[in-house]
Legacy VTK file of the C-alpha trace (Angstrom):
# vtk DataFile Version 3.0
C-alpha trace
ASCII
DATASET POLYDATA
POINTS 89 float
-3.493 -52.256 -49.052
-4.128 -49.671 -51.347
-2.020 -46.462 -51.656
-5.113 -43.995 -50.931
-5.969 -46.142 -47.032
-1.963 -45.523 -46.457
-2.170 -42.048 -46.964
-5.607 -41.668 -45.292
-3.699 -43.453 -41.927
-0.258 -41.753 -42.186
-2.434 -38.664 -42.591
-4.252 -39.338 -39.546
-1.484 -40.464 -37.624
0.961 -37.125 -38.084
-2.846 -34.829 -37.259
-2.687 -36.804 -34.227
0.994 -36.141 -33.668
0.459 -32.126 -34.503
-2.807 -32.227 -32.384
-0.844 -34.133 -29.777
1.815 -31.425 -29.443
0.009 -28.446 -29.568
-2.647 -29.470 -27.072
0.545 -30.694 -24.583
1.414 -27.077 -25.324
-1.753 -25.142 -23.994
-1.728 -27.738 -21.118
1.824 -26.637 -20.048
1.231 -23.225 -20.792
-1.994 -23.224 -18.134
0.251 -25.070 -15.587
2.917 -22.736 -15.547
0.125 -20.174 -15.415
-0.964 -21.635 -12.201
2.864 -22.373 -10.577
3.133 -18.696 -11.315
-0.042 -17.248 -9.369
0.574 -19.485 -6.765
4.342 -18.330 -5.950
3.041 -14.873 -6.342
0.366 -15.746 -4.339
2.724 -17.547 -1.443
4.891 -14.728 -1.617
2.269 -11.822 -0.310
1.550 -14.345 2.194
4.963 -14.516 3.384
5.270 -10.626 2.951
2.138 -10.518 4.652
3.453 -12.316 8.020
6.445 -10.908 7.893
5.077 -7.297 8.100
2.431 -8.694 10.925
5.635 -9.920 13.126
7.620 -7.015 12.417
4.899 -4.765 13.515
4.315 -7.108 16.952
7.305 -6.882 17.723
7.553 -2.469 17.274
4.807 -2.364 19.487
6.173 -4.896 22.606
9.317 -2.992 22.041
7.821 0.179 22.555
5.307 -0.706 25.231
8.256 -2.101 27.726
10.188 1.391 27.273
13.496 -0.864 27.031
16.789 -0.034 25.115
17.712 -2.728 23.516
20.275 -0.774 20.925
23.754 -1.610 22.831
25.164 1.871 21.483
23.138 4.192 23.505
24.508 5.203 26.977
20.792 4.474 28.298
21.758 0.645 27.342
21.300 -1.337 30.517
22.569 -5.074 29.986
20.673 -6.497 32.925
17.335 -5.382 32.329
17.577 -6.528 28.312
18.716 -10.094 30.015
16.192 -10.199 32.850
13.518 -8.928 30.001
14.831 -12.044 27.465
14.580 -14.270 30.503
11.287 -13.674 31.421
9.970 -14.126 27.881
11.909 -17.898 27.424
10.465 -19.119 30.556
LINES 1 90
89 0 1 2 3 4 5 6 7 8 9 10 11 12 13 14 15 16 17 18 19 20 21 22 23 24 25 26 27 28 29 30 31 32 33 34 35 36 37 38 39 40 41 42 43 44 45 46 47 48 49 50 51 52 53 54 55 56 57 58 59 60 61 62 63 64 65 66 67 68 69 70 71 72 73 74 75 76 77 78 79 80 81 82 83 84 85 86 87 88
């Protein structure tokens, strides 16, 4: 083989290489991309639920007009257990 068809393949064979490695490179670059929006994305849903139950459970707290808070002298232990009770069953 001549010397000019060996340059013209080892020429075409590192652009492959260098076109190889750059395009793996904008692939990976899009994935992470997408890992990233999706935790952040998972993460407002979690947030999300978490606010929804914390609220839920303000409002059945308030509506019952129970103490649950074991340092005030208002605290009565038998209602809070009858109360759990009832919700279990």
């Amino acid at each position: 083989m001549s010397s000019t068809v060996n340059v013209v393949r080892y020429t075409g064979l590192i652009g492959g290489i260098l076109y190889g490695i750059s395009h793996r490179r904008t692939l990976q670059e899009q994935e992470n991309h997408r890992k990233a929006e999706h935790a952040a994305h998972h993460r407002e849903e979690l947030i999300k639920q978490a606010r929804q139950a914390w609220k839920d459970k303000q409002e059945a707290s308030k509506g019952s007009g129970l103490i649950t808070n074991p340092d005030d002298p208002n605290f009565d232990l038998e209602k809070v257990l009858a109360k759990w009770e009832a919700e279990y069953k």
